[in-house]
C-alpha beads as a LAMMPS data file, in Angstrom:
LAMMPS data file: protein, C-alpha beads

119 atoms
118 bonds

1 atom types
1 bond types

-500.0 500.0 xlo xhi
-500.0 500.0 ylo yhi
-500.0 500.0 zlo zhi

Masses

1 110.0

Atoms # bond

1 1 1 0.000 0.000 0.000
2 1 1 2.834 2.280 0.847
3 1 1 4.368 2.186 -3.128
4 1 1 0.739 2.446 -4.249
5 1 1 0.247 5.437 -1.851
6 1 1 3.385 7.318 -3.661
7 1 1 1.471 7.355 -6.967
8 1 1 -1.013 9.948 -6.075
9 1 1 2.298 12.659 -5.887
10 1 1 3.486 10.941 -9.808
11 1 1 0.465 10.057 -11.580
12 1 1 -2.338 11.440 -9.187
13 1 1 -3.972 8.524 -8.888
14 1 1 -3.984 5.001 -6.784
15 1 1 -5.451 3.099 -3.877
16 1 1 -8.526 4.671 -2.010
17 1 1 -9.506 3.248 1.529
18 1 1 -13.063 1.565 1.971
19 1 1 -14.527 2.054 5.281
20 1 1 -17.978 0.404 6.251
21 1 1 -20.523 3.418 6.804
22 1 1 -21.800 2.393 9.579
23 1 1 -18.767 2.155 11.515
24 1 1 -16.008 3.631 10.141
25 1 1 -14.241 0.867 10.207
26 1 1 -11.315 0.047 7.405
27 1 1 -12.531 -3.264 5.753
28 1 1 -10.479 -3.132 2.281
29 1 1 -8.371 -0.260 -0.483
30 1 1 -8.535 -0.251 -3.929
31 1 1 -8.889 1.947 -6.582
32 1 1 -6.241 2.672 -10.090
33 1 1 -2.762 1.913 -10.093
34 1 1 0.122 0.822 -12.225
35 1 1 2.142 -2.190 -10.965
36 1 1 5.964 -0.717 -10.736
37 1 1 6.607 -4.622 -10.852
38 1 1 4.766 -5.042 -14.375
39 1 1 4.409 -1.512 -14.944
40 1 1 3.720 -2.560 -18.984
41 1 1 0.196 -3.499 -18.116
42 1 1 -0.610 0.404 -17.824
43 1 1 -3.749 1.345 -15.438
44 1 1 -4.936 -1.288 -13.714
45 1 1 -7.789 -2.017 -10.949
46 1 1 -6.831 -3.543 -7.890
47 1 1 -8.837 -4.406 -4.551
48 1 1 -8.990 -6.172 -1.511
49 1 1 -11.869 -6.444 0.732
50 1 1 -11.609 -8.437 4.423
51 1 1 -13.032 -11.901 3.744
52 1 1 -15.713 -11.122 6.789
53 1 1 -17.047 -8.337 4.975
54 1 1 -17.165 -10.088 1.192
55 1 1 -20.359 -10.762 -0.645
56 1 1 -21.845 -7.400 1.027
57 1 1 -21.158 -5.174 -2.549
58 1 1 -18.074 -3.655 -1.351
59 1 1 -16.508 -4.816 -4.602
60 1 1 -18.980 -3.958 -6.653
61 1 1 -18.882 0.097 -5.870
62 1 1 -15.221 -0.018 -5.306
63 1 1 -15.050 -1.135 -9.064
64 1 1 -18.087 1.164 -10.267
65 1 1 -16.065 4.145 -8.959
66 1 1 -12.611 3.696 -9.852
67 1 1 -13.670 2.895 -13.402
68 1 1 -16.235 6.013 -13.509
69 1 1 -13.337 7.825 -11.965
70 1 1 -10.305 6.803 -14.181
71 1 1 -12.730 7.477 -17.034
72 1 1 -14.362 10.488 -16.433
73 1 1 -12.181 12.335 -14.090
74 1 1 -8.336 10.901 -15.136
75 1 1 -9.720 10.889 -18.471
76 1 1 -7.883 7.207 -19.323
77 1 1 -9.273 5.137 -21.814
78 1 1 -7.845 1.728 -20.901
79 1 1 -7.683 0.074 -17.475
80 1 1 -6.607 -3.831 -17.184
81 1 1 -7.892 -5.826 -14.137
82 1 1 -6.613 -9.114 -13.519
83 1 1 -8.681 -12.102 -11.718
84 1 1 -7.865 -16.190 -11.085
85 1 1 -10.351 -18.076 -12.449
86 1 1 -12.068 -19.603 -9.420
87 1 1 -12.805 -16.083 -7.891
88 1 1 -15.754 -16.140 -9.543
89 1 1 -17.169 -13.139 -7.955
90 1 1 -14.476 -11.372 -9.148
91 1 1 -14.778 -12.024 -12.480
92 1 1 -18.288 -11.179 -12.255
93 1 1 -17.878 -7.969 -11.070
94 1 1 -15.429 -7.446 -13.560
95 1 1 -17.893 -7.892 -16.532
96 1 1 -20.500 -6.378 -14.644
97 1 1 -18.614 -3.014 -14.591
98 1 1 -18.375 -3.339 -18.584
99 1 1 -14.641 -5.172 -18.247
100 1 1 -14.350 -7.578 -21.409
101 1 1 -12.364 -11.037 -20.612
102 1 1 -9.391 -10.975 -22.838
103 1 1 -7.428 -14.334 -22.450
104 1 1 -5.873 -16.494 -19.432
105 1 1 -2.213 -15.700 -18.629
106 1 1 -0.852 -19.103 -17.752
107 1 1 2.417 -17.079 -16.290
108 1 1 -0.019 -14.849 -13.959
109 1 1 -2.613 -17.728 -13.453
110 1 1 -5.187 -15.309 -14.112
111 1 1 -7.216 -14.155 -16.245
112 1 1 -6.662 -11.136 -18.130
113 1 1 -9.466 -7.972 -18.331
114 1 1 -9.799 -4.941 -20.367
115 1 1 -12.145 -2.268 -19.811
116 1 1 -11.889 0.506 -22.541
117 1 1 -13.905 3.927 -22.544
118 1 1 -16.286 4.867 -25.107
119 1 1 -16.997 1.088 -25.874

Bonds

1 1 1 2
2 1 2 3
3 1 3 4
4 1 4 5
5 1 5 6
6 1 6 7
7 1 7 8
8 1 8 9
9 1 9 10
10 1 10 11
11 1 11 12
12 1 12 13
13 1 13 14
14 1 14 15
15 1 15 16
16 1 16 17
17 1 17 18
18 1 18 19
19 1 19 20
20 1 20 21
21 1 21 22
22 1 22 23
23 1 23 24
24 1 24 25
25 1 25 26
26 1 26 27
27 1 27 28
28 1 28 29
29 1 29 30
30 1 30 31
31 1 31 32
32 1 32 33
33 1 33 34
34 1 34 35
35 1 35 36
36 1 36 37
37 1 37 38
38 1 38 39
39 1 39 40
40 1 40 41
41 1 41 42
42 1 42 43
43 1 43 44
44 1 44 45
45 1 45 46
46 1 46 47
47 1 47 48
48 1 48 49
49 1 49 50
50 1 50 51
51 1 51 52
52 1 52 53
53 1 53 54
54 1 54 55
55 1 55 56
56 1 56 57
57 1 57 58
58 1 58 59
59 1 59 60
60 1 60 61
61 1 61 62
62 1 62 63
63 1 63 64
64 1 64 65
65 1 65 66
66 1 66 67
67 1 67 68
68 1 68 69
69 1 69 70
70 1 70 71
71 1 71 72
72 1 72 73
73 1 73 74
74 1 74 75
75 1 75 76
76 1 76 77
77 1 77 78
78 1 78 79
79 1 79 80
80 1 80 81
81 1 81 82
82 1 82 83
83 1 83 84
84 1 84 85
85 1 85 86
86 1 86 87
87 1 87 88
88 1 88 89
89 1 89 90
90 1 90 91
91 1 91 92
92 1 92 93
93 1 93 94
94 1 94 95
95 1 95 96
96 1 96 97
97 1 97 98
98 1 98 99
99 1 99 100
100 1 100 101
101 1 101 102
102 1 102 103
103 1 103 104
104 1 104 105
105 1 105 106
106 1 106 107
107 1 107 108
108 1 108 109
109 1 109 110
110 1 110 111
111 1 111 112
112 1 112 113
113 1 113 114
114 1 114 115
115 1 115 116
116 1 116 117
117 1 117 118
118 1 118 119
């Protein structure tokens, strides 16, 4: 989180905290970043959310509003997202968000997402 926290002075973008409403309480981050270990991919969507607090649709609007956000506000027209194949709800919310599935990287053991603007 700390490297990811550094690319809101470079790029002025990255990892956002996500906090239950009703108690305040840190449950997960995500948000835009680029990997500096794989920086290649370009713009990608990451998160985490606790496993105690999964299923509840944290996911979901994380992924609504970094995409609406990278789009609309960054103004980038590419983000990749990547997913294994047995997170299923992953991968759903992936598509869901308009993400299209792109291939399976057997190197990554995941699968590989694009979401692009305007399409």
């Amino acid at each position: 989180m700390k490297r990811f926290a550094e690319q809101w002075k470079t790029l002025g973008y990255s990892c956002w905290t996500i906090t239950e409403k009703k108690t305040g309480q840190v449950i997960g981050w995500g948000g835009i970043v680029i990997d500096e270990d794989d920086p290649h991919w370009g713009p990608e969507l990451i998160y985490y959310i606790a496993p105690e607090k999964s299923g509840l649709g944290y996911a979901s609007e994380l992924a609504n509003f970094a995409t609406s956000y990278a789009t609309n506000v960054i103004g980038l027209s590419k983000i990749v997202a990547f997913a294994h194949p047995e997170n299923v709800a992953s991968n759903k919310i992936l598509e869901r968000v308009g993400f299209k599935l792109v291939r399976y990287l057997d190197d990554m053991s995941r699968n590989l997402y694009e979401f692009n603007a305007g399409t």
